[in-house]
C-alpha positions as CSV (number, residue, x, y, z in Angstrom):
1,X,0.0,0.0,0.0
2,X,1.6,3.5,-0.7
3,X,0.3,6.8,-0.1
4,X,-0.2,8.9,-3.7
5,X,-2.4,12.1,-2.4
6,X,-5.2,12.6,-0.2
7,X,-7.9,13.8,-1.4
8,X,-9.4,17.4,-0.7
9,X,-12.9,17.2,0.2
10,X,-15.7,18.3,-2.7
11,X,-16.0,21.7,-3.4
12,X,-18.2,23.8,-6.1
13,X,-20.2,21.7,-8.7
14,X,-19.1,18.5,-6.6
15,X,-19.9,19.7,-3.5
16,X,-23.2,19.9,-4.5
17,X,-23.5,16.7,-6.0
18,X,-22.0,15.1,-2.9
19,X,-24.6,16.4,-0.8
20,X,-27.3,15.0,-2.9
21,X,-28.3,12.0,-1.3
22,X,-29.2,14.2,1.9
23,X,-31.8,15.8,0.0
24,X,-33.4,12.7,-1.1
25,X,-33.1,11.7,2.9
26,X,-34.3,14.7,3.4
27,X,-37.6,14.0,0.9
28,X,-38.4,10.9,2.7
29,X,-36.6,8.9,0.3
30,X,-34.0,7.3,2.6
31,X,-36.3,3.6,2.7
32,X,-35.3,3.8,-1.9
33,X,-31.9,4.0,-0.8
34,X,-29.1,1.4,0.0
35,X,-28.8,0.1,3.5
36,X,-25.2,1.4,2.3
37,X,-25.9,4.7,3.2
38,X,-26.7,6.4,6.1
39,X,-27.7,9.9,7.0
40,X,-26.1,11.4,9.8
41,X,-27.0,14.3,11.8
42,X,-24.6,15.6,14.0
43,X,-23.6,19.3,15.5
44,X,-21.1,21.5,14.8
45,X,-18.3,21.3,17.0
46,X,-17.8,25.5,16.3
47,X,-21.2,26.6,15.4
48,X,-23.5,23.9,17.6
49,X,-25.4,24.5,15.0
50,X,-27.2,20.8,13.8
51,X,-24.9,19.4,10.7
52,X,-26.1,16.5,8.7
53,X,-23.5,14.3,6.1
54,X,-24.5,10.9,4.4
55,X,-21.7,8.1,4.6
56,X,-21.5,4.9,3.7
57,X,-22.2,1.9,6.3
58,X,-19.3,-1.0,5.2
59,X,-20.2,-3.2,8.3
60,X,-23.9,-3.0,10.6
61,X,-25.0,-5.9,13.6
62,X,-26.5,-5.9,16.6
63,X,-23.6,-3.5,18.1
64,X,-24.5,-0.9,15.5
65,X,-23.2,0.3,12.3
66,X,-19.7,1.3,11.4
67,X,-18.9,4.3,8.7
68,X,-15.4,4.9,7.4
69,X,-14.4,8.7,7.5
70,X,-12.7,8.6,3.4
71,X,-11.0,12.1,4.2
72,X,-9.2,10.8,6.9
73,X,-9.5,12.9,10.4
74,X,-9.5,16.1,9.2
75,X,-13.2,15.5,7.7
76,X,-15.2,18.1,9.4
77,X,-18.1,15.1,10.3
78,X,-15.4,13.2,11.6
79,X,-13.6,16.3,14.0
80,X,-17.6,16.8,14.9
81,X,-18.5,13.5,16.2
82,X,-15.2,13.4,18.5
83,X,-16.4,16.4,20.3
84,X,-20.0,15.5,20.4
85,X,-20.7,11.6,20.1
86,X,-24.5,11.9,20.6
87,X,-26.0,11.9,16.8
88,X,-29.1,11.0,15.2
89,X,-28.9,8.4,12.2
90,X,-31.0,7.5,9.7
91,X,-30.3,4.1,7.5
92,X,-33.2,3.6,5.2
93,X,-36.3,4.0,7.2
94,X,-35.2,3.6,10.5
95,X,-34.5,6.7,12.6
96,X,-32.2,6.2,16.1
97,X,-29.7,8.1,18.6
98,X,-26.8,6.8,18.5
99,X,-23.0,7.6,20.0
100,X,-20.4,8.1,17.8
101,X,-17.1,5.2,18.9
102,X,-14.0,6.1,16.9
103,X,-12.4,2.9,16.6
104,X,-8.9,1.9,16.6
105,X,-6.4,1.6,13.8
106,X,-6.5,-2.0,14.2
107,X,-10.4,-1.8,14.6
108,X,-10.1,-0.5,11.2
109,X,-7.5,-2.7,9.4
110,X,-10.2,-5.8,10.1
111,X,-12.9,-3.7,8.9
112,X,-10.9,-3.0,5.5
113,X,-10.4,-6.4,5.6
114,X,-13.7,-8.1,5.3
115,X,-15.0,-5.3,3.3
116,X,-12.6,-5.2,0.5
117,X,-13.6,-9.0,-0.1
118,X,-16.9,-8.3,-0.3
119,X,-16.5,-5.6,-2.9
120,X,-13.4,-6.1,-4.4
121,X,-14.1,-3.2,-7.6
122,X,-15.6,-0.7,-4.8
123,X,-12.9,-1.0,-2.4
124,X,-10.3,-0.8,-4.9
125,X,-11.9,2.5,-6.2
126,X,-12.6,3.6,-2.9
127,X,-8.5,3.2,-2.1
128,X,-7.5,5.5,-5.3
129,X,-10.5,7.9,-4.7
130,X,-8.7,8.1,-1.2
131,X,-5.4,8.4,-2.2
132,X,-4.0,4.8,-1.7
133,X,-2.6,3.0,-4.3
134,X,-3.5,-0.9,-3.3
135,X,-2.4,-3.9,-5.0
136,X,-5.3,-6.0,-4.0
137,X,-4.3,-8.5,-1.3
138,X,-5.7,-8.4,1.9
139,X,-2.6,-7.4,3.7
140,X,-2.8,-4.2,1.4
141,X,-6.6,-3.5,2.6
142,X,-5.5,-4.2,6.2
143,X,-2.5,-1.4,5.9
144,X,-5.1,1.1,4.6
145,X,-7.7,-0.1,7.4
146,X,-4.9,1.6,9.6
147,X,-4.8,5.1,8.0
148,X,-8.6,5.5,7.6
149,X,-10.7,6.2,10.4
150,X,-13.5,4.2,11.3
151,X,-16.2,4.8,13.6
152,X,-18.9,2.8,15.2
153,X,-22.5,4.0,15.8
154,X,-23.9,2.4,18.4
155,X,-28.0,2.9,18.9
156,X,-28.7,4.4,22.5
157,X,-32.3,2.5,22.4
């Protein structure tokens, strides 16, 4: 695995396309969508004003649902969460409260792990959209498991 560039988050045009699938949340669409996707709400950690981001779930069970953070720590939802891990989710038509777990780097590199098998043509797009150039064995996906942070959403009932 080797580092080529990190991605700087959407801005302009792509911004707005990024944000789409909160709008269709927002319509009452969220049930069309994949179980993939999730809408977060969160606050901001400057403003307190309420922020809300859609990410992608990789991994969900009975101990909740686990979101990778693709533009590494500095990701504004990301910086959010760690200051204020009480959040509202949405993944299709289920709407809970949750707390936000950052998990550990190792936490992460099993994640990558079982998800890259899984979706082999995603993940490996998912790496270069990143900024990780992967050669495809798991090892590879486990090294980039380190560098991305992961977190946990765990329902609070």
């Amino acid at each position: 695995m080797e580092i080529v560039k990190r991605p700087d988050p959407p801005a302009g045009l792509r911004r707005v396309l990024w944000r789409l699938p909160i709008r269709l949340f927002r319509l009452g669409l969220g049930p069309l969508l994949s179980r993939r996707l999730m809408l977060l709400n969160h606050v901001g950690r400057v403003s307190g004003r309420p922020r809300q981001v859609v990410v992608e779930v990789v991994e969900h069970g009975p101990d909740g649902y686990v979101a990778p953070s693709g533009f590494g720590p500095g990701s504004d939802w990301y910086k959010n969460i760690t200051k204020t891990p009480d959040v509202v989710i949405q993944v299709g038509g289920r709407v809970m409260r949750a707390t936000a777990v950052p998990l550990s780097p190792e936490e992460g590199a099993g994640i990558m792990a079982r998800y890259a098998p899984r979706h082999p043509a995603l993940a490996r797009r998912l790496c270069a959209f990143m900024g990780f150039a992967v050669d495809g064995s798991t090892a590879d996906y486990r090294e980039v498991g380190r560098h991305i942070p992961f977190v946990r959403f765990v329902p609070t009932g």
